[in-house]
Structure formats: structure tokens, C-alpha cells
N, C-alpha and C positions, 0 to 999 in steps of 0.2 A: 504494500500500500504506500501510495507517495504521502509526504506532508500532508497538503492541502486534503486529503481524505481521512486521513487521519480524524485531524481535526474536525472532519466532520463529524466525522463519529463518536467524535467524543463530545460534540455540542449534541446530539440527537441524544444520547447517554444521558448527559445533565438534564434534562429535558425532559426524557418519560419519567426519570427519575423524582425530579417538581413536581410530576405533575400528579403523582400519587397511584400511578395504573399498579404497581405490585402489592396495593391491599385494596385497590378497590372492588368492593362489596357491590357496588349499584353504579349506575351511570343512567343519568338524564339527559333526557335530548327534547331541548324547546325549539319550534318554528317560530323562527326570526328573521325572516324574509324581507330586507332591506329596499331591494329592488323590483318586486314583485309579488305582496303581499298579497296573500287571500285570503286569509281564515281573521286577520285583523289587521288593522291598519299598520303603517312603519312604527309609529310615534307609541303605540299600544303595547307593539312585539319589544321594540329596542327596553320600554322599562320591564318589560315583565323579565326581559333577559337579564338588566342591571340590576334588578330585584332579584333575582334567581341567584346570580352571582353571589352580590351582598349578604345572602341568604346562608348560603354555604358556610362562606370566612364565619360572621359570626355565631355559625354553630357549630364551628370545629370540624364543618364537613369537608371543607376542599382539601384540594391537596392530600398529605398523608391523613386524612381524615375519613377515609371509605368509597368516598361520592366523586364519579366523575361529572364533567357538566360539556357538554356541546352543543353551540348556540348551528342549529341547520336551516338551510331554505325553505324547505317544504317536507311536511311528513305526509303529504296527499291525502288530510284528508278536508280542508280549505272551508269549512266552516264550525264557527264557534268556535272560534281559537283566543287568543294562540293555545299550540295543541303543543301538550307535553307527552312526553313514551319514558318511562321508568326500567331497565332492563335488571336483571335477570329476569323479575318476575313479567314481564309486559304488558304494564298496567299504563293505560292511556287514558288521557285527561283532555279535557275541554277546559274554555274559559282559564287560560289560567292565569291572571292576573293576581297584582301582587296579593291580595288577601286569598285567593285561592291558593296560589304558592307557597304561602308563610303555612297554611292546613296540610299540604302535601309533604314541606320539610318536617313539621313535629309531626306529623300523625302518620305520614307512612315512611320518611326515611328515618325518621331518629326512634319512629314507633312500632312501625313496623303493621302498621295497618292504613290501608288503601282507603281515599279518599272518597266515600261511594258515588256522591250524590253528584260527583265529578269526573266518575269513572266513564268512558264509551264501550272500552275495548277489552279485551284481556288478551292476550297471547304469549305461554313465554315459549323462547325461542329452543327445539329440541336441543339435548346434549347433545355431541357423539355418542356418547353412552346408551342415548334412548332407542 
């Protein structure tokens, strides 16, 4: 390997490493669709997303704290949104704006129980194992 890859590799290293993926327990994924909003508008998506965020840090979830978070364009399903998808378990949410948010981090990721009355979907996604 030359330097310059090296180096790369050792920034992608530092990287997963921040970002918490070897204890993460759960990962969220909100439609935040800057360019091309459907399920809510930009200004709707971008706070639920910086709410989402904020949400995390101060409950010890980001990073080495279990919860991964990924801000995506579309989860297709473009109304009632913005739409969240919660993995291992794949439990998918409507509406979720910051006060639905704050009910999804303490009650299903810090709690461990699914948001109902926010719920649309269920799916989780098979192991290899299954």
C-alpha cells in the first residue's frame, strides 16, 4: 500500500471507530429529503433531523452509546412523514416530529418498547441464520 492509502485507511479507521458501529444495538434512519421532499416539507424534515441528533448526545445514545442515526432521502413511503425505520427490530414511524421523537428515544430506544400509536410498519430484516 502507498502512503497516501495508507492514510486513508487509517482516517476510515478513526471514523467507524467515532462513530460507534462496534456496539451499536439499533440504528435509525429519518427521511430528510432536502431536495425533494415528500412525506414533509424541507424546513419540517431538516428539524426533526436536528432534533433527532440532539436527541441522541443528550441521552448518551450517539456514538459509543448503542444508536446509530442516518439522516436518508426517501424511505418511499412519502406521506405522513417525516418517516423514521428503527433497525434491528423494523419498526417504522410516521409523523415524527420533535415531540414524537423525544416518545421514540425514551420509550423504544432507551425503553425498549415501540411507539404504537406511531407505528405503520413492522419488518425486521431476516438473519443469515433464519
Amino acid at each position: 500500500m502507498d502512503e497516501k492509502t495508507d492514510s486513508e485507511a487509517e482516517k476510515i479507521a478513526r471514523k467507524v471507530e467515532k462513530t460507534g458501529i462496534a456496539v451499536a444495538r439499533r440504528h435509525v434512519f429519518l427521511c430528510a429529503d432536502r431536495e425533494n421532499p415528500k412525506c414533509a416539507d424541507a424546513e419540517r424534515a431538516l428539524s426533526a433531523w436536528n432534533h433527532l441528533k440532539d436527541g441522541l448526545k443528550k441521552r448518551g445514545l450517539s456514538e459509543e452509546g448503542g444508536i446509530l442515526r442516518t439522516r436518508v432521502g426517501c424511505l418511499r413511503i412519502c406521506e405522513g412523514g417525516p418517516i423514521a425505520v428503527v433497525y434491528p427490530e423494523g419498526i417504522w414511524y410516521r409523523a415524527c416530529d420533535p415531540p414524537v421523537l423525544d416518545r421514540i428515544l425514551d420509550e423504544h430506544l432507551v425503553g425498549g418498547r415501540p411507539v404504537e400509536e406511531f407505528v405503520i410498519a413492522r419488518h425486521r430484516l431476516p438473519d443469515e441464520g433464519d
